[in-house]
PDB file of N, CA, C, O and CB in Angstrom:
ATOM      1  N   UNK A   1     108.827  29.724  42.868  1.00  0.00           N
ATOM      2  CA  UNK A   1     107.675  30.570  42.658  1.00  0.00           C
ATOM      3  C   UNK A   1     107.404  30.630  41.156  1.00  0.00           C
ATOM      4  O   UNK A   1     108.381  31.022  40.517  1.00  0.00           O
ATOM      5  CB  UNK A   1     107.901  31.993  43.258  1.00  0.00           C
ATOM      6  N   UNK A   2     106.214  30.310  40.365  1.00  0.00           N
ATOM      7  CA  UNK A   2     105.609  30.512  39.628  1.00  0.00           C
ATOM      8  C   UNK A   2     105.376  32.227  38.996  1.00  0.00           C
ATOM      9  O   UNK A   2     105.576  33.222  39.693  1.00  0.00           O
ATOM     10  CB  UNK A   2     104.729  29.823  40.129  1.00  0.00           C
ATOM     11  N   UNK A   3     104.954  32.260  37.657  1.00  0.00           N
ATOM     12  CA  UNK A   3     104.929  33.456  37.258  1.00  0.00           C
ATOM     13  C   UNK A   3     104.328  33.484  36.416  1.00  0.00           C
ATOM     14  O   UNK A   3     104.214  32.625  35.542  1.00  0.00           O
ATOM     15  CB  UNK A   3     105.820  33.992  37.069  1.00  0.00           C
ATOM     16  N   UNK A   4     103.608  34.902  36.549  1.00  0.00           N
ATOM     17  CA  UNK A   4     101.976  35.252  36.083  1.00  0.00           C
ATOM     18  C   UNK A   4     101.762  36.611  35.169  1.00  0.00           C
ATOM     19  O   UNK A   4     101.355  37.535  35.874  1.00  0.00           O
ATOM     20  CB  UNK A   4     100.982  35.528  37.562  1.00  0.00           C
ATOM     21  N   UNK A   5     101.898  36.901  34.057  1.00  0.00           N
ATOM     22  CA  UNK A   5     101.033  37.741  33.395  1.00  0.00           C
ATOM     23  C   UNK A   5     100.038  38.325  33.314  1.00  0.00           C
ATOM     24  O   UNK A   5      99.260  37.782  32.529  1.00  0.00           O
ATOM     25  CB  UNK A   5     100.894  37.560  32.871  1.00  0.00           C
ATOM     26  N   UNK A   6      99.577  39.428  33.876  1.00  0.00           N
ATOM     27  CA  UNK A   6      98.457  40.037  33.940  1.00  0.00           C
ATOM     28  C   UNK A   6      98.028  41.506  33.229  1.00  0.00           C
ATOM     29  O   UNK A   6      98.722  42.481  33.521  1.00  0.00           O
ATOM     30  CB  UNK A   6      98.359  40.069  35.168  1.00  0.00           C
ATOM     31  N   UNK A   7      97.025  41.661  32.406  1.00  0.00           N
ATOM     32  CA  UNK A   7      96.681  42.913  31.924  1.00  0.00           C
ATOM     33  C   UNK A   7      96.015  43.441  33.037  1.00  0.00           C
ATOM     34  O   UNK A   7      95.021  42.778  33.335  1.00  0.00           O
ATOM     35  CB  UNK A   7      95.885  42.928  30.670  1.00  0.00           C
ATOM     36  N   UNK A   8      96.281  44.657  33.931  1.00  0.00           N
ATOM     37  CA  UNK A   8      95.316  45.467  34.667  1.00  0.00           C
ATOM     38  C   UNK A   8      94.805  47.045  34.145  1.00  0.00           C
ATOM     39  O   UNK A   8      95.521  47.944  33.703  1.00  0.00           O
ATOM     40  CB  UNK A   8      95.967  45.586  36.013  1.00  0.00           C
ATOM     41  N   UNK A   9      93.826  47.046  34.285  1.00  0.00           N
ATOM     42  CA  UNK A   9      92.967  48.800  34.028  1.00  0.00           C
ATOM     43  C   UNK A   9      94.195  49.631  34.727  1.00  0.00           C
ATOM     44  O   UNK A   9      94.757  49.333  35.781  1.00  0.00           O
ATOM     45  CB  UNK A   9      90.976  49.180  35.176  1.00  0.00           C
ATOM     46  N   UNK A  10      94.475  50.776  33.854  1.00  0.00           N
ATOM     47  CA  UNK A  10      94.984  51.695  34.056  1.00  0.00           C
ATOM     48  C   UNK A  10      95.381  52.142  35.393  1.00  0.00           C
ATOM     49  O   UNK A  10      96.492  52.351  35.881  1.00  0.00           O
ATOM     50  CB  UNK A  10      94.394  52.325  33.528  1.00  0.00           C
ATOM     51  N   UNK A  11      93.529  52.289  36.125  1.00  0.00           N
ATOM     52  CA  UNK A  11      93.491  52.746  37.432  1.00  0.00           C
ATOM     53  C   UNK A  11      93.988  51.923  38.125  1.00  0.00           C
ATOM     54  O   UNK A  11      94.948  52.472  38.667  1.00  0.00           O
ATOM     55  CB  UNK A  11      92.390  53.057  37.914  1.00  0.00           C
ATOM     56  N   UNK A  12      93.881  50.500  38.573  1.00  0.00           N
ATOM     57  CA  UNK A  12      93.930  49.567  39.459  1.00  0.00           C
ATOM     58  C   UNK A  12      95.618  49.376  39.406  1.00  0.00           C
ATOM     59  O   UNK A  12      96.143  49.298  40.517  1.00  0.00           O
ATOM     60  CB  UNK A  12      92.918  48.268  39.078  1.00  0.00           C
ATOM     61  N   UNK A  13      96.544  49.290  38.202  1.00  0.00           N
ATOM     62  CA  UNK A  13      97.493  50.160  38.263  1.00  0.00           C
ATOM     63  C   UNK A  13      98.188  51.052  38.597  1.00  0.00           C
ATOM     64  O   UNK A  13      99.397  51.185  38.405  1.00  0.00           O
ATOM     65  CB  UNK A  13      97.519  50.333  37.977  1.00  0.00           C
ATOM     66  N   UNK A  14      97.445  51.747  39.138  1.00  0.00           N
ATOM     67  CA  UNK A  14      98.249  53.584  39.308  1.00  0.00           C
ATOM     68  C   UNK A  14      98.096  53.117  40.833  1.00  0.00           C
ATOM     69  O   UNK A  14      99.073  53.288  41.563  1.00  0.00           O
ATOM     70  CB  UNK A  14      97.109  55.609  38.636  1.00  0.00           C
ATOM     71  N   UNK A  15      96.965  52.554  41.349  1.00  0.00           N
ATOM     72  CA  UNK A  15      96.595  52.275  43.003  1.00  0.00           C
ATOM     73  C   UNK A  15      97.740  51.487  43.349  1.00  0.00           C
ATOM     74  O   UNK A  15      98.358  51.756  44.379  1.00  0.00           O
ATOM     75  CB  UNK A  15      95.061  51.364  43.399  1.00  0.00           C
ATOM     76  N   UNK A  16      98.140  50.422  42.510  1.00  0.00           N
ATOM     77  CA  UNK A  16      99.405  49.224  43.127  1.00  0.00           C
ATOM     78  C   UNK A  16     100.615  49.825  42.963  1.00  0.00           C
ATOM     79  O   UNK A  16     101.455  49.422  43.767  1.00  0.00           O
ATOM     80  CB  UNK A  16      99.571  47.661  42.278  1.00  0.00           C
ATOM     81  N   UNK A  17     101.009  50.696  42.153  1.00  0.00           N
ATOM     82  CA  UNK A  17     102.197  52.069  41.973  1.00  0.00           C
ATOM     83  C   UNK A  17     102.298  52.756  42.988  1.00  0.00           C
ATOM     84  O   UNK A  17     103.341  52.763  43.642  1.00  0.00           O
ATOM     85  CB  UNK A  17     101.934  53.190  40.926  1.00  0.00           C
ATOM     86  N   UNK A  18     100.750  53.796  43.472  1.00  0.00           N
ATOM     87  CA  UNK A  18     100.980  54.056  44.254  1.00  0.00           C
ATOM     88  C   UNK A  18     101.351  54.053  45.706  1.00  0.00           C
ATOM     89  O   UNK A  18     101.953  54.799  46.478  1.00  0.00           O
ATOM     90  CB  UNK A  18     100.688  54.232  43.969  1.00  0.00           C
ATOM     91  N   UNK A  19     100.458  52.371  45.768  1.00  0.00           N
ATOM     92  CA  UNK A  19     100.673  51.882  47.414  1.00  0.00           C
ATOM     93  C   UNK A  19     102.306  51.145  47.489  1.00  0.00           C
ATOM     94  O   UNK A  19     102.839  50.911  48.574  1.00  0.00           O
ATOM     95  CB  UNK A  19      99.226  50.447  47.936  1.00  0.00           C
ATOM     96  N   UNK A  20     102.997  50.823  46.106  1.00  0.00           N
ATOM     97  CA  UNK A  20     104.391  50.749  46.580  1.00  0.00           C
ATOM     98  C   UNK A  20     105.221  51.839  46.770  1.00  0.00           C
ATOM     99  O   UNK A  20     106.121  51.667  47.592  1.00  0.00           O
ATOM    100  CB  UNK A  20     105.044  50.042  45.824  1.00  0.00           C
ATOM    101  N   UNK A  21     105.150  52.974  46.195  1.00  0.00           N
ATOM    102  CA  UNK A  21     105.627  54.212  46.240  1.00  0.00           C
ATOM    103  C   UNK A  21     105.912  54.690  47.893  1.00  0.00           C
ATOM    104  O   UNK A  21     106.882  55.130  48.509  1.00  0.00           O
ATOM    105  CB  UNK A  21     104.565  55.110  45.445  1.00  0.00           C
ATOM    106  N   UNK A  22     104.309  54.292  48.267  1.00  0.00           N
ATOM    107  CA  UNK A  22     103.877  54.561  49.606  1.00  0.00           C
ATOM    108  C   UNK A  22     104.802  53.864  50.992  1.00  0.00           C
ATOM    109  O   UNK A  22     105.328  54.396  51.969  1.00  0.00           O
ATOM    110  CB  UNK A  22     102.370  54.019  49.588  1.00  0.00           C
ATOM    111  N   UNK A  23     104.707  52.554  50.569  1.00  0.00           N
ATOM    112  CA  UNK A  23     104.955  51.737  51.524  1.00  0.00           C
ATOM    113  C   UNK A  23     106.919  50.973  51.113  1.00  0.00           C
ATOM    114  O   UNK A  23     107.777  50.342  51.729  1.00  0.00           O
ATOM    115  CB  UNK A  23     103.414  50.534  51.463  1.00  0.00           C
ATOM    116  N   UNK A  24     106.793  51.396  50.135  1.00  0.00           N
ATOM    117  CA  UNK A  24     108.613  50.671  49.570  1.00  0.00           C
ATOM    118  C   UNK A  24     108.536  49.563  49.386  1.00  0.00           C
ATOM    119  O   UNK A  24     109.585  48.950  49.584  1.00  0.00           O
ATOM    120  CB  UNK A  24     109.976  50.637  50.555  1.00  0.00           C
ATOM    121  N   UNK A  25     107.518  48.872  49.006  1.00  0.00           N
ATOM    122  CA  UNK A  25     107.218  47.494  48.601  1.00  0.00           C
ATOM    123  C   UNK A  25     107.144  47.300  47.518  1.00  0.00           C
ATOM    124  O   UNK A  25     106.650  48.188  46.822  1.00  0.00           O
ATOM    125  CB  UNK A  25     106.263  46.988  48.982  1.00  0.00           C
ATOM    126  N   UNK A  26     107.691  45.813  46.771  1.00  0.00           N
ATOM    127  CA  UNK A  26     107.451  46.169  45.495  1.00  0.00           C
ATOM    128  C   UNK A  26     106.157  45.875  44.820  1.00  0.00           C
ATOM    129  O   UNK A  26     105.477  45.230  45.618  1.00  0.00           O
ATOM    130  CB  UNK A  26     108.373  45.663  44.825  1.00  0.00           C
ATOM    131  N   UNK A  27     105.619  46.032  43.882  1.00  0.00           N
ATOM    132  CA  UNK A  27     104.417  46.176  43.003  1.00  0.00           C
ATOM    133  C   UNK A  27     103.696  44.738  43.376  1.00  0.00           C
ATOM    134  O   UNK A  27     102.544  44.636  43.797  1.00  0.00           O
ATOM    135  CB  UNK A  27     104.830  46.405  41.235  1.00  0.00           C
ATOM    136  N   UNK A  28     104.526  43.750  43.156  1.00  0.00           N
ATOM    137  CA  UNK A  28     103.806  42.218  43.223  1.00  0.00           C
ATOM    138  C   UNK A  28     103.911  41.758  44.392  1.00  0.00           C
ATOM    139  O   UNK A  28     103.200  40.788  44.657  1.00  0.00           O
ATOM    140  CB  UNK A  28     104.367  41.103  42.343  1.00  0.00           C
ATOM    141  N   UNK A  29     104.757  42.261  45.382  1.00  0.00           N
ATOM    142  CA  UNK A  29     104.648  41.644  46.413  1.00  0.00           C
ATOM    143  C   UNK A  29     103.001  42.381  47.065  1.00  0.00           C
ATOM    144  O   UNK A  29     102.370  41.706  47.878  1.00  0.00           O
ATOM    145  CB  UNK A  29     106.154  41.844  47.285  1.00  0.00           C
ATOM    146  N   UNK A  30     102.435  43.798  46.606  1.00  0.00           N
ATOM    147  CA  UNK A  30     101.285  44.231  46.798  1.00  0.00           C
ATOM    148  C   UNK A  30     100.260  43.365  46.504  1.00  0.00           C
ATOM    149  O   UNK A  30      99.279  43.055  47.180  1.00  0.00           O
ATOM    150  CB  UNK A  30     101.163  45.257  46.227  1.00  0.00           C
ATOM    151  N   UNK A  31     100.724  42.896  45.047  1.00  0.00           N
ATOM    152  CA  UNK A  31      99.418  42.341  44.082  1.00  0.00           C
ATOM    153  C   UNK A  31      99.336  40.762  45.388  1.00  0.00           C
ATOM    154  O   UNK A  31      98.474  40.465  46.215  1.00  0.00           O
ATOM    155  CB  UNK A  31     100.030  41.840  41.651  1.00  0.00           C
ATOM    156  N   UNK A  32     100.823  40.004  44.970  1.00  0.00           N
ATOM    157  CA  UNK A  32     100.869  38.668  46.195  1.00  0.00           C
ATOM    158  C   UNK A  32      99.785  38.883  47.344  1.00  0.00           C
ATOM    159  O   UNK A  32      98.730  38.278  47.534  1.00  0.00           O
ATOM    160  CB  UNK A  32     102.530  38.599  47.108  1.00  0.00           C
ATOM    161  N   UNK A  33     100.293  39.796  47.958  1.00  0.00           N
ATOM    162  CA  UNK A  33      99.166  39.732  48.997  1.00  0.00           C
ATOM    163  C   UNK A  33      97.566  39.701  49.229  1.00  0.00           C
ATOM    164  O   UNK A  33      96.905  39.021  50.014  1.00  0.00           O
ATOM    165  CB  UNK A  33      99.381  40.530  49.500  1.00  0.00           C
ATOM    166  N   UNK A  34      97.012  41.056  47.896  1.00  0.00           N
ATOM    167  CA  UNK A  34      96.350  41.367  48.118  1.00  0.00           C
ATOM    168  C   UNK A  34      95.762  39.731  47.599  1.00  0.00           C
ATOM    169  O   UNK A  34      94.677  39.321  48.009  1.00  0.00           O
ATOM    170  CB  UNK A  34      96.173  42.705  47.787  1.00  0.00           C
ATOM    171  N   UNK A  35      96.200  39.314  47.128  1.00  0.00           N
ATOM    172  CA  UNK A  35      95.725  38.109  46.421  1.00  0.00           C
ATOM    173  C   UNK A  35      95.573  37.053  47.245  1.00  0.00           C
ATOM    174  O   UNK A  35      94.504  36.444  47.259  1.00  0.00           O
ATOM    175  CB  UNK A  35      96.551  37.705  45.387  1.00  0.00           C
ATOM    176  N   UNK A  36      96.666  36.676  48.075  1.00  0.00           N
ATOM    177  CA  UNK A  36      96.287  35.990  49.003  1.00  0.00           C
ATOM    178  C   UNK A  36      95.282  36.307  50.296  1.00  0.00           C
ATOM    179  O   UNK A  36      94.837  35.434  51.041  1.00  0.00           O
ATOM    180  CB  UNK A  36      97.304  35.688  49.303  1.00  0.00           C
ATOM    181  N   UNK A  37      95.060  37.503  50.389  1.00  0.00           N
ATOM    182  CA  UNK A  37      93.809  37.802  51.468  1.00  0.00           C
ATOM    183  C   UNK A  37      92.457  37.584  50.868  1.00  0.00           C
ATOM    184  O   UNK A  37      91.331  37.291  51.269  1.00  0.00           O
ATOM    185  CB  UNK A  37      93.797  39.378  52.012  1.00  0.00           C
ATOM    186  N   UNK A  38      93.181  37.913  49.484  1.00  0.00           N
ATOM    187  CA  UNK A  38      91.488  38.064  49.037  1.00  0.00           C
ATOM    188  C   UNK A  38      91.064  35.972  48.694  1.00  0.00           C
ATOM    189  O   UNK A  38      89.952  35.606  48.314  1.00  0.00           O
ATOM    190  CB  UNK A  38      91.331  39.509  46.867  1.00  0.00           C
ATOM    191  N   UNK A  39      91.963  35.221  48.895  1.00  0.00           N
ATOM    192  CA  UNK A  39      91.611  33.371  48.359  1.00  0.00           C
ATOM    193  C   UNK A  39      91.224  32.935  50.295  1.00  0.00           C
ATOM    194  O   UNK A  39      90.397  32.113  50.688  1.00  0.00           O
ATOM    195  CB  UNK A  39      93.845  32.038  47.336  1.00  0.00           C
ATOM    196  N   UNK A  40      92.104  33.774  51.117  1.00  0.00           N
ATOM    197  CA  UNK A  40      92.038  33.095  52.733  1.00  0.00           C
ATOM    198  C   UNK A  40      90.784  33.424  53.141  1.00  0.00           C
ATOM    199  O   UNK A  40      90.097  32.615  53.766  1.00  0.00           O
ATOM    200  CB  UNK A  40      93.149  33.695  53.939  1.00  0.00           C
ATOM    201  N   UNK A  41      90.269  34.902  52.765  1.00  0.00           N
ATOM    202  CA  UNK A  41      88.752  34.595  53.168  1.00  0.00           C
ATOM    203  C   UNK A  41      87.757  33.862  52.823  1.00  0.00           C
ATOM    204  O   UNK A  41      87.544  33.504  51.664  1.00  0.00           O
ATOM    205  CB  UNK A  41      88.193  35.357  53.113  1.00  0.00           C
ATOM    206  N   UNK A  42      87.007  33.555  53.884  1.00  0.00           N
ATOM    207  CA  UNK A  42      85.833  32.290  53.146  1.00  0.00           C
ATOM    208  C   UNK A  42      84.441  33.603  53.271  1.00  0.00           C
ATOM    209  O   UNK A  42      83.979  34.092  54.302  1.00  0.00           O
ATOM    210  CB  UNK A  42      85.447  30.178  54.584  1.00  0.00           C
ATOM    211  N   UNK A  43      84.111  33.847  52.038  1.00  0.00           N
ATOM    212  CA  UNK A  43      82.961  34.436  51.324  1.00  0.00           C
ATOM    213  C   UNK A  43      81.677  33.679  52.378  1.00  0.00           C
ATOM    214  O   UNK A  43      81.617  32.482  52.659  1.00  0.00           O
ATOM    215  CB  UNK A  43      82.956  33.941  49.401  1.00  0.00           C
ATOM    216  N   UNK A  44      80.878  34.587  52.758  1.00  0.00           N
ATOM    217  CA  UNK A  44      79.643  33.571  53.428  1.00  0.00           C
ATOM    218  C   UNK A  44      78.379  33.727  52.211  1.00  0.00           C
ATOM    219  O   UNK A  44      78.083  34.750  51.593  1.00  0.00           O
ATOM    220  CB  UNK A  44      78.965  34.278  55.328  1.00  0.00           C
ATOM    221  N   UNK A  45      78.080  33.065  52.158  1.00  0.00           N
ATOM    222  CA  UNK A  45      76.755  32.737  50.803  1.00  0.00           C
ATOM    223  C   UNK A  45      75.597  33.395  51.112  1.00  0.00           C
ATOM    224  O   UNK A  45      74.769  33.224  52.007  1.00  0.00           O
ATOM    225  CB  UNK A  45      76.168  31.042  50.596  1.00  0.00           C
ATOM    226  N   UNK A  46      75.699  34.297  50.076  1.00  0.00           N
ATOM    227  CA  UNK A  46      74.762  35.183  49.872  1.00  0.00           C
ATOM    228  C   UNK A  46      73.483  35.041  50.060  1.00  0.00           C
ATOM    229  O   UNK A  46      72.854  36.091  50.194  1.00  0.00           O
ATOM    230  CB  UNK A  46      74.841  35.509  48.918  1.00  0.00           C
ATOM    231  N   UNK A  47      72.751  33.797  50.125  1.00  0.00           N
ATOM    232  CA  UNK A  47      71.759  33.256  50.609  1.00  0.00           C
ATOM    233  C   UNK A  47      71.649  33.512  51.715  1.00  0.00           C
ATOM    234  O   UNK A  47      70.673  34.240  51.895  1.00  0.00           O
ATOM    235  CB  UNK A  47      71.675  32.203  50.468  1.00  0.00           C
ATOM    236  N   UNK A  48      72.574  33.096  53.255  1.00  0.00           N
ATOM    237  CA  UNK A  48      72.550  32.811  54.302  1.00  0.00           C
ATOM    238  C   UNK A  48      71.866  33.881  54.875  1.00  0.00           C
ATOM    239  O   UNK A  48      71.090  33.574  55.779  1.00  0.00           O
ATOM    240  CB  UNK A  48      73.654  32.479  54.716  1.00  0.00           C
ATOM    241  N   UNK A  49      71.998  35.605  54.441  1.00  0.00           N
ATOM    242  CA  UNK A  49      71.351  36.541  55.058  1.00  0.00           C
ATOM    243  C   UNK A  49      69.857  36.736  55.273  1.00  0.00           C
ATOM    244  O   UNK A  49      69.321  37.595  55.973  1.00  0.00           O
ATOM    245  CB  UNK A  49      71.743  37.422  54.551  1.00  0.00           C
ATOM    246  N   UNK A  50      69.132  35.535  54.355  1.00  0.00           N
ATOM    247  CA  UNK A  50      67.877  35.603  54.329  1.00  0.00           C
ATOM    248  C   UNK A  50      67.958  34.310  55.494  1.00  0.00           C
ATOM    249  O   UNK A  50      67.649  34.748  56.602  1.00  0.00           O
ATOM    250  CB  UNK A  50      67.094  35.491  52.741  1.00  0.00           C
ATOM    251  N   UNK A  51      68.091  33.726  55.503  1.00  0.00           N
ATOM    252  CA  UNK A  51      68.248  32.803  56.418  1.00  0.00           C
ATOM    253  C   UNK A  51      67.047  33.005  57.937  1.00  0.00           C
ATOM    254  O   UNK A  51      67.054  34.011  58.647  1.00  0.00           O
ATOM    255  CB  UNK A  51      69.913  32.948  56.745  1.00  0.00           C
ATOM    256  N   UNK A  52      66.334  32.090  58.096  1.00  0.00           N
ATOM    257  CA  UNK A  52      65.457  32.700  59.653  1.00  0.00           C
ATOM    258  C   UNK A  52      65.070  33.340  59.876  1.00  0.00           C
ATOM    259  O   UNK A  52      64.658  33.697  60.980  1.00  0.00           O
ATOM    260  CB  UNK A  52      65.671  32.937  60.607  1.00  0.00           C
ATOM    261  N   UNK A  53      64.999  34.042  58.344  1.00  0.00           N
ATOM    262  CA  UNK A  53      64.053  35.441  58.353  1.00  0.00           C
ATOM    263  C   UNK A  53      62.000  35.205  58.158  1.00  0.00           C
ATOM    264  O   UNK A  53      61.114  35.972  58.537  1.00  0.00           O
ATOM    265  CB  UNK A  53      64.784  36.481  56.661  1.00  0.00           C
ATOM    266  N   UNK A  54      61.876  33.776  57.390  1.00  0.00           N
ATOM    267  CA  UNK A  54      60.698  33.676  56.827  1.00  0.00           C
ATOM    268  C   UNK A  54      60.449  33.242  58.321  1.00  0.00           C
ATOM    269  O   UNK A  54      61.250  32.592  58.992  1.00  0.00           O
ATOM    270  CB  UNK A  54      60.393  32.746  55.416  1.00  0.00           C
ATOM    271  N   UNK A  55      58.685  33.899  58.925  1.00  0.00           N
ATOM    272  CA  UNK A  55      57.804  33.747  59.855  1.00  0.00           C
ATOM    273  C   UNK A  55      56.969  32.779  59.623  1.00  0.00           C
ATOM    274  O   UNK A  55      56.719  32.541  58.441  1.00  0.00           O
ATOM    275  CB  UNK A  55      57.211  34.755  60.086  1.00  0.00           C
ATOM    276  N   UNK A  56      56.157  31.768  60.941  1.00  0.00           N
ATOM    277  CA  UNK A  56      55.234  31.291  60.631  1.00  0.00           C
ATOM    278  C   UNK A  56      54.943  29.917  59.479  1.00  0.00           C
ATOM    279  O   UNK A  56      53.891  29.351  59.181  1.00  0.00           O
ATOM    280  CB  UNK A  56      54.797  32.331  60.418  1.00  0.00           C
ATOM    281  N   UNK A  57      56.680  29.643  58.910  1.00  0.00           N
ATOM    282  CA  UNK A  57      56.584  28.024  58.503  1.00  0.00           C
ATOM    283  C   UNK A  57      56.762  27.037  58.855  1.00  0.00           C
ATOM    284  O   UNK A  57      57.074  27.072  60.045  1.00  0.00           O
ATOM    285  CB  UNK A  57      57.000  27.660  57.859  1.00  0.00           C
ATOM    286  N   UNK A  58      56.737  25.921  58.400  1.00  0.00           N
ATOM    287  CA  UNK A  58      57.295  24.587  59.644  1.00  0.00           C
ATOM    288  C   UNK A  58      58.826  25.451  59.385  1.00  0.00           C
ATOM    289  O   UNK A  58      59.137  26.366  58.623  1.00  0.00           O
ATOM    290  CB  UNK A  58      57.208  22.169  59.021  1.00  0.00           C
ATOM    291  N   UNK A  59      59.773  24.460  60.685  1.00  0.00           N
ATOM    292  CA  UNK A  59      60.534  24.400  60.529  1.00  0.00           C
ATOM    293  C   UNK A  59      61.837  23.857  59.749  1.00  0.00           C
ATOM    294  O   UNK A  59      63.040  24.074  59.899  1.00  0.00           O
ATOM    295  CB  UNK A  59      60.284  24.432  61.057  1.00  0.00           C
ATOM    296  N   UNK A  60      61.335  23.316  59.141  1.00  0.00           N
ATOM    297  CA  UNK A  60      61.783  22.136  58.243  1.00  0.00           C
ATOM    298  C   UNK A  60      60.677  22.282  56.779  1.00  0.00           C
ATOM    299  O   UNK A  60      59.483  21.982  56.762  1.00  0.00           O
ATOM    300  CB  UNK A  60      61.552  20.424  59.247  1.00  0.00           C
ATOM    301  N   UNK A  61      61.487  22.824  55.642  1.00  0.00           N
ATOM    302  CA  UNK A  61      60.405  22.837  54.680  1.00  0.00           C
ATOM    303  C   UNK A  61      60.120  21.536  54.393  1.00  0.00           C
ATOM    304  O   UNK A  61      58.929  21.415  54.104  1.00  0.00           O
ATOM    305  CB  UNK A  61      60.676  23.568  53.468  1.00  0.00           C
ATOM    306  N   UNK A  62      60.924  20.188  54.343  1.00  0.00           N
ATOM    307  CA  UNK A  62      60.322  19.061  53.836  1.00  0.00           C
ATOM    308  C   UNK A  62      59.392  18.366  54.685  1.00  0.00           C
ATOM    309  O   UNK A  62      58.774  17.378  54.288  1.00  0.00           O
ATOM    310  CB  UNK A  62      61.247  18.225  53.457  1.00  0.00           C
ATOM    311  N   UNK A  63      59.266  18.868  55.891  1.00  0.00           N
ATOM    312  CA  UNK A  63      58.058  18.362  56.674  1.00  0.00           C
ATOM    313  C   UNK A  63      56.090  19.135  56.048  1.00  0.00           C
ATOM    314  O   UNK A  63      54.945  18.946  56.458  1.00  0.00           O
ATOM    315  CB  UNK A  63      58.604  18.995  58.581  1.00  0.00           C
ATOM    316  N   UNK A  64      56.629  19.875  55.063  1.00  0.00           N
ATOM    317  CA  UNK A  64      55.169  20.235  54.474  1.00  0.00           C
ATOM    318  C   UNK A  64      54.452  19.195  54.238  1.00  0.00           C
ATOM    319  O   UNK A  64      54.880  18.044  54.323  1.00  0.00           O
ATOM    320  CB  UNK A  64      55.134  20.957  53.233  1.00  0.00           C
ATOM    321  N   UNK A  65      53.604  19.428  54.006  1.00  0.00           N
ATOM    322  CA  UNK A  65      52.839  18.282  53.253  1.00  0.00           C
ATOM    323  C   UNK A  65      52.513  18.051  52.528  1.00  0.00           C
ATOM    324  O   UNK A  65      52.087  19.132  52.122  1.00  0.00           O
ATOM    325  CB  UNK A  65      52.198  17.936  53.331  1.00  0.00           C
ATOM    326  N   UNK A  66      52.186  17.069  51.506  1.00  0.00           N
ATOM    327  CA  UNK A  66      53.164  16.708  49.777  1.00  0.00           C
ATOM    328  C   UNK A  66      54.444  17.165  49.223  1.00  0.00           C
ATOM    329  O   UNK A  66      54.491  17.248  47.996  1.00  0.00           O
ATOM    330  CB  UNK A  66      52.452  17.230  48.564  1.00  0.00           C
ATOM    331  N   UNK A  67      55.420  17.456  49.851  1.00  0.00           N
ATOM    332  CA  UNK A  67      56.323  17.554  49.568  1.00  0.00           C
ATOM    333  C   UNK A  67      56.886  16.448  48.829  1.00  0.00           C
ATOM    334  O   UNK A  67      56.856  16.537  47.602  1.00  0.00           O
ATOM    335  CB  UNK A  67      56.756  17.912  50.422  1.00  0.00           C
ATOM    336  N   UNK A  68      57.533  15.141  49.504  1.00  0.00           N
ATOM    337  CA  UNK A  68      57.648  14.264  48.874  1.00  0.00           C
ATOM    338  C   UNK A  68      56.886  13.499  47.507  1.00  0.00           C
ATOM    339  O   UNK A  68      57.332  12.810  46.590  1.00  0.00           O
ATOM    340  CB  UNK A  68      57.707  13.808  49.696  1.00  0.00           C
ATOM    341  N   UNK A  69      55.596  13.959  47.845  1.00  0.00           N
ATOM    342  CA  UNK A  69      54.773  13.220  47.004  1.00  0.00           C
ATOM    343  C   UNK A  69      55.046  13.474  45.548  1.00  0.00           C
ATOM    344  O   UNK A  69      54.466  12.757  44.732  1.00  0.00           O
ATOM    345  CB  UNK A  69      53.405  13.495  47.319  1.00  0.00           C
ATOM    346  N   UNK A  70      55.705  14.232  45.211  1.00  0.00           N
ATOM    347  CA  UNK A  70      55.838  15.111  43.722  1.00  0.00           C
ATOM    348  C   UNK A  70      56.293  13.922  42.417  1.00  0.00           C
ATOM    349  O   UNK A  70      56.448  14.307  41.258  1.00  0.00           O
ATOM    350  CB  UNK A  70      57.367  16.548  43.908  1.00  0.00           C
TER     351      UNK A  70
END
């Protein structure tokens, strides 16, 4: 295992103190995790929510017309 140096804010600190305090875990095995949940999720692109929302265009924007022509 590799090893990592990190400056954290005060607060975000006192939260990883406290949730080992809490739970009897130690400090990095908190940070480990939270770290690895937070790389396993796949983020969906912020774009996508607009997605199939616009009414009334082709379906296909490059089927407009002059599109290509540019």
């Amino acid at each position: 295992m590799k090893k990592l140096n990190v400056r954290l804010p005060k607060q975000l600190m006192d939260r990883i103190r406290e949730a080992s305090r809490r739970t009897g875990l130690p400090m990095s095995r908190i940070a480990r995790e939270s770290l690895e949940k937070t790389f396993s999720e796949k983020p969906e692109a912020p774009w996508r929510r607009f997605a199939d929302k616009i009414k009334g265009g082709p379906p296909d924007l490059s089927l407009r017309k002059g599109y290509s022509e540019r």
